[in-house]
C-alpha positions as CSV (number, residue, x, y, z in Angstrom):
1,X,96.5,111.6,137.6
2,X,96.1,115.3,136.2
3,X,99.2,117.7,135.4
4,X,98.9,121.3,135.2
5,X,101.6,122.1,132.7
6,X,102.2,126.0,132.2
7,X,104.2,127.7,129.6
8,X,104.5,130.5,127.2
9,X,103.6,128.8,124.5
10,X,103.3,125.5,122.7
11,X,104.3,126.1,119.0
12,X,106.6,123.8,117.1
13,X,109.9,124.3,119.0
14,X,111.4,124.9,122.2
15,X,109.4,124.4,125.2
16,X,106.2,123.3,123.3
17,X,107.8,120.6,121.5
18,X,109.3,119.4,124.6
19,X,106.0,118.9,126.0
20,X,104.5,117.6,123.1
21,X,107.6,115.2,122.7
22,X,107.1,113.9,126.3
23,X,103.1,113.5,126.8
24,X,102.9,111.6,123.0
25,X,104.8,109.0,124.5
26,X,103.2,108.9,127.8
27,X,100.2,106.3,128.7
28,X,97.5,108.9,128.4
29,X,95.0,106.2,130.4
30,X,97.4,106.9,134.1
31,X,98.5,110.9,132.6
32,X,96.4,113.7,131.7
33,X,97.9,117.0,130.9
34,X,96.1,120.0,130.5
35,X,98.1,123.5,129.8
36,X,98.1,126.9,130.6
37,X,99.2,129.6,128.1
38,X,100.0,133.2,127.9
39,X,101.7,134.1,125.2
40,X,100.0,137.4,123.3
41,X,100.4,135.5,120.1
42,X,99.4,132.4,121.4
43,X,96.7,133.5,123.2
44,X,95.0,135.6,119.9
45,X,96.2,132.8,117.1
46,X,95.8,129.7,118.5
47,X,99.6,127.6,118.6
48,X,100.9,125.5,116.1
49,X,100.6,122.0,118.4
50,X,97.6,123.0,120.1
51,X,95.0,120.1,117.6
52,X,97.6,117.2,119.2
53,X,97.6,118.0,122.3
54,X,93.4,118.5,122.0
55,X,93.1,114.7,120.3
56,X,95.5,113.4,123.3
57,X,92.7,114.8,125.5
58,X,94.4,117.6,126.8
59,X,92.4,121.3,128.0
60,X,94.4,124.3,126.6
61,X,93.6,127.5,128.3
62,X,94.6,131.2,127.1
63,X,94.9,133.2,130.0
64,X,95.6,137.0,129.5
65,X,99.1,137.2,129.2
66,X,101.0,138.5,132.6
67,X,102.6,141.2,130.3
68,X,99.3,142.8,129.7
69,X,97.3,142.7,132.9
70,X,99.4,140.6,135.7
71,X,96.2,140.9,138.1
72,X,94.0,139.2,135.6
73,X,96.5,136.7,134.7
74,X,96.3,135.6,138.3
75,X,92.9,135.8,138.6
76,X,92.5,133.2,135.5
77,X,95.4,130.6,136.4
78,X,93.8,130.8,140.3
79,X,90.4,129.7,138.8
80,X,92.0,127.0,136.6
81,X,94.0,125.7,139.9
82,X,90.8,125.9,142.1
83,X,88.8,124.0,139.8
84,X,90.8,121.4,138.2
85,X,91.9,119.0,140.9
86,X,95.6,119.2,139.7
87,X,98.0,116.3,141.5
88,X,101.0,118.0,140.0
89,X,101.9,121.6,138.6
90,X,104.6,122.1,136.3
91,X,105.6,125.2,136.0
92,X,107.9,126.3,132.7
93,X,107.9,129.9,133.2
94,X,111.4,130.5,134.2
95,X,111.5,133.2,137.2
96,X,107.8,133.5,137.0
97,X,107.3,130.1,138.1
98,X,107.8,131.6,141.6
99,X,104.9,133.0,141.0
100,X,102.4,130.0,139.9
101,X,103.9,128.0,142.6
102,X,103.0,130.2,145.6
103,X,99.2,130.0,143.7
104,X,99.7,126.2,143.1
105,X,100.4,126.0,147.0
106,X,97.7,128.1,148.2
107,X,95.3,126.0,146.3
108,X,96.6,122.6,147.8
109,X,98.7,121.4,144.7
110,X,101.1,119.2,146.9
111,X,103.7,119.0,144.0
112,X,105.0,122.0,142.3
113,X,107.9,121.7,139.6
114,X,110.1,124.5,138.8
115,X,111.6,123.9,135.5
116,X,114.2,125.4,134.1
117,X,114.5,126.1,130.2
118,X,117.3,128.9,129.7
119,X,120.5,129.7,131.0
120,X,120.8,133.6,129.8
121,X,123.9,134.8,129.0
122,X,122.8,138.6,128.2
123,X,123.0,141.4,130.2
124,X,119.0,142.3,131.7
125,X,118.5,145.7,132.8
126,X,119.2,146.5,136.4
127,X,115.4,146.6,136.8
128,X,114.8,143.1,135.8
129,X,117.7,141.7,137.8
130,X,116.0,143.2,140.9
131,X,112.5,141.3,140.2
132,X,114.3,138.6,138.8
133,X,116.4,137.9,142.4
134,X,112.9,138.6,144.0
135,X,111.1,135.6,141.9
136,X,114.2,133.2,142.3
137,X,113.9,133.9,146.4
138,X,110.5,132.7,145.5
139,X,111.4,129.9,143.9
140,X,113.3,128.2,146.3
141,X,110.4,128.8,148.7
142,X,107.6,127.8,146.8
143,X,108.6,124.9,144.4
144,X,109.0,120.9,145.1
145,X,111.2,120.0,142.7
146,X,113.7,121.0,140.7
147,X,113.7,120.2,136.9
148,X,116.4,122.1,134.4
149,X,117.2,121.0,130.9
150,X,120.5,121.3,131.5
151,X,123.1,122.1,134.4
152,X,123.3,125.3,133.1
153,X,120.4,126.3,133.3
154,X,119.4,124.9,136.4
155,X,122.8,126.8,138.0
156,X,121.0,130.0,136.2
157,X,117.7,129.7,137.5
158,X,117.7,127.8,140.9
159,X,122.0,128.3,142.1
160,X,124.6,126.2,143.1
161,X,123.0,124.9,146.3
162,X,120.1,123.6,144.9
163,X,121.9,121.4,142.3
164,X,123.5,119.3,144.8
165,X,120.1,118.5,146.2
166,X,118.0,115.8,145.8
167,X,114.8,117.2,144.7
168,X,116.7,119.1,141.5
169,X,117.2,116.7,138.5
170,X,118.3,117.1,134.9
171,X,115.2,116.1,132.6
172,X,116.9,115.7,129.2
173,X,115.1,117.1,126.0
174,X,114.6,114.2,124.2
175,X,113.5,113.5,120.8
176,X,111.8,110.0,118.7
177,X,114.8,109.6,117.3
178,X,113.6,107.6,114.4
179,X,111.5,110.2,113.1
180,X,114.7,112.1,112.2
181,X,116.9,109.7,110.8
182,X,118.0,110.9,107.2
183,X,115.8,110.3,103.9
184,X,117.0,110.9,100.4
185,X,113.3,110.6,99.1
186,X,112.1,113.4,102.0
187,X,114.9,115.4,100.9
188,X,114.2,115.5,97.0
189,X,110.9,116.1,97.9
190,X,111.4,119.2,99.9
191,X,114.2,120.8,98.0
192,X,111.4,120.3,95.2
193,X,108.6,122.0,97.1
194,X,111.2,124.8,98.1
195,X,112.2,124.8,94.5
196,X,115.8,124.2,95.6
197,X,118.2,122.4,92.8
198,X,119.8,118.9,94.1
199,X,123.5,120.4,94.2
200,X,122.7,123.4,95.8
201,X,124.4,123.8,99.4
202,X,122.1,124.5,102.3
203,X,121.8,126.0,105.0
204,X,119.1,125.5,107.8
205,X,118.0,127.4,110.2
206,X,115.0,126.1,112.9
207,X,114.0,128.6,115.4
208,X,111.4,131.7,116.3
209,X,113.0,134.7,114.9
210,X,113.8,136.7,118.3
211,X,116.7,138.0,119.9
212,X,117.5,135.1,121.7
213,X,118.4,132.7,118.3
214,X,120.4,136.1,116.7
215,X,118.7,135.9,113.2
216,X,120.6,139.2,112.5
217,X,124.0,136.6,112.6
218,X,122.8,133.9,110.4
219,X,121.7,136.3,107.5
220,X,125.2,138.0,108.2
221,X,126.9,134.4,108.1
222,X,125.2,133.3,105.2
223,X,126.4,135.9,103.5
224,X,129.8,135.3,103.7
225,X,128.8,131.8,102.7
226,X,127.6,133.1,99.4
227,X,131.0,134.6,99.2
228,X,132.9,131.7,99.2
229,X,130.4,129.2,97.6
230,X,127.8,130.8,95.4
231,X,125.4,128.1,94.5
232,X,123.8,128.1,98.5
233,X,120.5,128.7,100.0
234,X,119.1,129.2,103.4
235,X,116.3,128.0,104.9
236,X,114.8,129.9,107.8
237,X,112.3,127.5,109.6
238,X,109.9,129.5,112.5
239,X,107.8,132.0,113.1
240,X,108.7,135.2,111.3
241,X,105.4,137.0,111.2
242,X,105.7,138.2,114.8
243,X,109.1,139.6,115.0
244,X,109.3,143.3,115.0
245,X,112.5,143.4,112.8
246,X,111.5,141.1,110.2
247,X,112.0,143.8,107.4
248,X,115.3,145.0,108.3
249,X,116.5,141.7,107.6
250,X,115.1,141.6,104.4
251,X,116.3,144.6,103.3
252,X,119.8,143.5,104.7
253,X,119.3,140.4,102.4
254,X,118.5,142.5,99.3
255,X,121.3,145.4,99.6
256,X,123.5,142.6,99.8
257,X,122.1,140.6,96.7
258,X,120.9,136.8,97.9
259,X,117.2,137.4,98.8
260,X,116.5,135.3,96.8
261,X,118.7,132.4,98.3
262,X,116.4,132.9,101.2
263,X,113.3,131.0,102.5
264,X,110.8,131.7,105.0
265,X,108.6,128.6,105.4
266,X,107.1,130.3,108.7
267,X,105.6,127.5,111.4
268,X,105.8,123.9,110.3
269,X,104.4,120.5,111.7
270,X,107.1,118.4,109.7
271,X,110.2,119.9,110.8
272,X,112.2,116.2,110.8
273,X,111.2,116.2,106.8
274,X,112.2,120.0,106.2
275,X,115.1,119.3,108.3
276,X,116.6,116.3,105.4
277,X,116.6,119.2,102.9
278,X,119.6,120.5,104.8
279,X,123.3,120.4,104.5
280,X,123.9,122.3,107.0
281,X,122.5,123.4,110.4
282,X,123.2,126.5,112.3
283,X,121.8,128.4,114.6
284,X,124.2,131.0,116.4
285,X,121.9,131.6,119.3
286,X,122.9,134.3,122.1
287,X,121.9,131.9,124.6
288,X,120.4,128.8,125.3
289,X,119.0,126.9,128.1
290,X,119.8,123.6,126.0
291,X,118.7,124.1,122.2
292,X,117.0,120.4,121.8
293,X,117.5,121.5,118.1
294,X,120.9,120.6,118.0
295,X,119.6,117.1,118.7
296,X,117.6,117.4,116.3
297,X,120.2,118.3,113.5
298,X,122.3,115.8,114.6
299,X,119.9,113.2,114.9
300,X,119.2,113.9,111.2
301,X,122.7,113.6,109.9
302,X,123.7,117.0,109.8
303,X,126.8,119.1,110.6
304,X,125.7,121.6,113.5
305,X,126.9,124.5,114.2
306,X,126.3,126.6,117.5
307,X,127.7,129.4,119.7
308,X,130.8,128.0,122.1
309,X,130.0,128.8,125.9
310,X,126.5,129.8,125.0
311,X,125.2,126.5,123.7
312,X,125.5,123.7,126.7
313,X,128.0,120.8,126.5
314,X,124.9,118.4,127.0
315,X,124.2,118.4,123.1
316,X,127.6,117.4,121.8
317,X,126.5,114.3,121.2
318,X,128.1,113.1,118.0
319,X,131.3,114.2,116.0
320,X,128.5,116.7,113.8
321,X,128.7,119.2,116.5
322,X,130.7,122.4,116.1
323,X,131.1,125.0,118.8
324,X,132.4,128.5,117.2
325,X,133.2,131.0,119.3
326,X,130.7,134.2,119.3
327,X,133.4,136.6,118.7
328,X,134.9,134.7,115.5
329,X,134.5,136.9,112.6
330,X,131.1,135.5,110.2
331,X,133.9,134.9,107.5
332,X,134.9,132.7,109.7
333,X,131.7,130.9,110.4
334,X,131.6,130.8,107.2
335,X,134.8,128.9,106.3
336,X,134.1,126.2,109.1
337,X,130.4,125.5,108.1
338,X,131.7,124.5,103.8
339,X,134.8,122.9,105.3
340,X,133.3,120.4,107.2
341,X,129.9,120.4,105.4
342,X,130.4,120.2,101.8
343,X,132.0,117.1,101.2
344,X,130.3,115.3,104.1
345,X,128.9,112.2,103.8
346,X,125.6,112.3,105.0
347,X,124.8,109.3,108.1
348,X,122.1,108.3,110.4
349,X,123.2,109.3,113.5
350,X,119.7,108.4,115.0
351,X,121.4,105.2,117.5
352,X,124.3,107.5,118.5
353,X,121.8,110.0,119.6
354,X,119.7,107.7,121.7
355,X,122.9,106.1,123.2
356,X,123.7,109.5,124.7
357,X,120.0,108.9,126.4
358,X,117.6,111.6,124.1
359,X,115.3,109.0,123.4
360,X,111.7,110.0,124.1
361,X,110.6,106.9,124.4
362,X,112.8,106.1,127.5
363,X,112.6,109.7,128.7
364,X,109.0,110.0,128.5
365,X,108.3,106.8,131.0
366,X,110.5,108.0,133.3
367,X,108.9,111.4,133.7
368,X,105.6,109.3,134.1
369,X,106.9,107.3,136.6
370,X,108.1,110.3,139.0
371,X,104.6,111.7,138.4
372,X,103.0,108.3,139.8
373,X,105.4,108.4,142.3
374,X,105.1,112.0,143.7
375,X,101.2,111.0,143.3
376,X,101.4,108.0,145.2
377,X,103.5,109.7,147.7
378,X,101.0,112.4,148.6
């Protein structure tokens, strides 16, 4: 059974580790996944998973990106369609998976999944709601099935209607649990490679520095961490490189004294080790489609801290996760993160986390079994 997978990109979070989460623990003798991307960076660099995925026998293509020529793009995913004798597409473009459906269906791929990753809580121009109402019309006419990380998000994307249907389902983004569950040894070790002392407080951050996850904030709220506790640092785990206003947050960090409480690991494979180095997590994202870093964070022990009404309810899992409204002052962020985080007892929170069903190893079979299913079925 082949499964055309298509998404921006497959570094190490978000929708890439989501994929790379679910095919690692699929039988990859009755699964083969082969994947589509066409992100610009992606596309010229290479992406930070793409050697696992290759030794799990999967085909990555680079496709020029839609942003650049939208023509060619088609032209490239139609060839890959034609010629791969795909019994499913899955399709994790957002809006734009209107798009690779209607090509999915024209070249008889019986079972095309929409899935849903964000639910956007900005404000798109007036010009990209147009298209965007255009592509969702599509989606309803062009897609199978309905997958959305969340309820949110599938609201967002697909509407109301299509929720209540029985062709939309909630695929949770699950995690191996285990591989997070907290390490004193890991943590010495990577406080020592980050040349952070034993009693310093810490803050992590995991996330592509973009407008979406509000970097801008964080370096704000750690500031006013410094304030009240001194003796912190901040960990910044992600790709930095790319984003265009990478140097006015350094410059923000130096006019205001802690650049050198700050480190930029860029892309890493072993974010469950970097991630026992922490105290702390937060990430006050703009919006979120479901943030399976909060699981992560949580999985690993750590007070988490996320934007209230932004981040969905799905991830409060466990008594470590705190919702703080977007409007709250960053002093006040501030004062909530050392409150609850610097006298914590670190736990393993690794069983509460799979009780609340984020295991990958249950998660993962049952998305193999719908795919044996919808195969059988057609």
């Amino acid at each position: 059974m082949k499964v055309l997978q298509i998404a921006v990109g497959i570094n190490g979070g978000g929708v890439g580790a989501v994929l790379l989460n679910f095919y690692t623990h699929m039988n990859h003798n009755d699964v083969k996944f082969d994947i589509i991307i066409d992100d610009l960076p992606s596309v010229k660099n290479g992406s930070l998973n793409e050697d696992a995925f290759k030794k799990m026998g999967c085909n990555i293509f680079r496709v020029t990106p839609k942003s650049q020529n939208l023509s060619e793009n088609i032209r490239q995913v139609s060839e890959i369609m034609k010629n791969g004798n795909y019994n499913i597409l899955h399709s994790n473009m957002e809006e734009w998976s209107a798009l690779y459906c209607k090509l999915g269906k024209k070249y008889g791929i019986k079972t095309r999944i929409a899935h849903a990753h964000l639910a956007y809580i900005n404000n798109p121009s007036f010009v990209k709601r147009m298209y965007n109402s255009v592509l969702k019309v599509g989606l309803r006419r062009y897609a199978t099935d309905f997958f959305a990380c969340s309820k949110d998000a599938g609201r967002y994307l697909f509407g109301d209607k299509i929720l209540e249907k029985s062709n939309f389902r909630v695929l949770p983004n699950a995690i191996d649990t285990k591989s997070y569950s907290y390490n004193p040894s890991t943590r010495k070790r990577i406080r020592n490679e980050f040349g952070i002392a034993d009693t310093t407080f810490t803050v992590g951050f995991v996330g592509r520095l973009y407008y979406q996850k509000n970097p801008e904030r964080m370096l704000s709220i750690f500031n006013e961490i410094c304030k009240l506790h001194p003796d912190s640092h901040l960990v910044i785990v992600g790709d930095y490189k790319s984003y265009a206003k990478f140097d006015g947050l350094k410059k923000y960090a130096e006019e205001n004294g802690f650049s050198d409480k700050i480190t930029y690991t860029g892309l890493r494979k072993d974010v469950p080790d970097v991630m026992q180095a922490f105290d702390a997590f937060v990430l006050p994202s703009r919006y979120e489609g479901f943030g399976i870093v909060y699981i992560e964070a949580q999985a690993a022990g750590l007070m988490t801290f996320g934007t209230a009404k932004v981040v969905p309810e799905e991830v409060d899992c466990t008594p470590l996760m705190h919702f703080i409204d977007s409007q709250s002052e960053d002093k006040l962020w501030a004062k909530q993160i050392l409150e609850n985080s610097l006298d914590y007892e670190r736990k393993d929170m690794a069983k509460e986390i799979e009780n609340c069903g984020f295991e990958i190893s249950v998660e993962a079979k049952k998305l193999q079994q719908f795919y044996e299913d919808k195969t059988k079925g057609n």
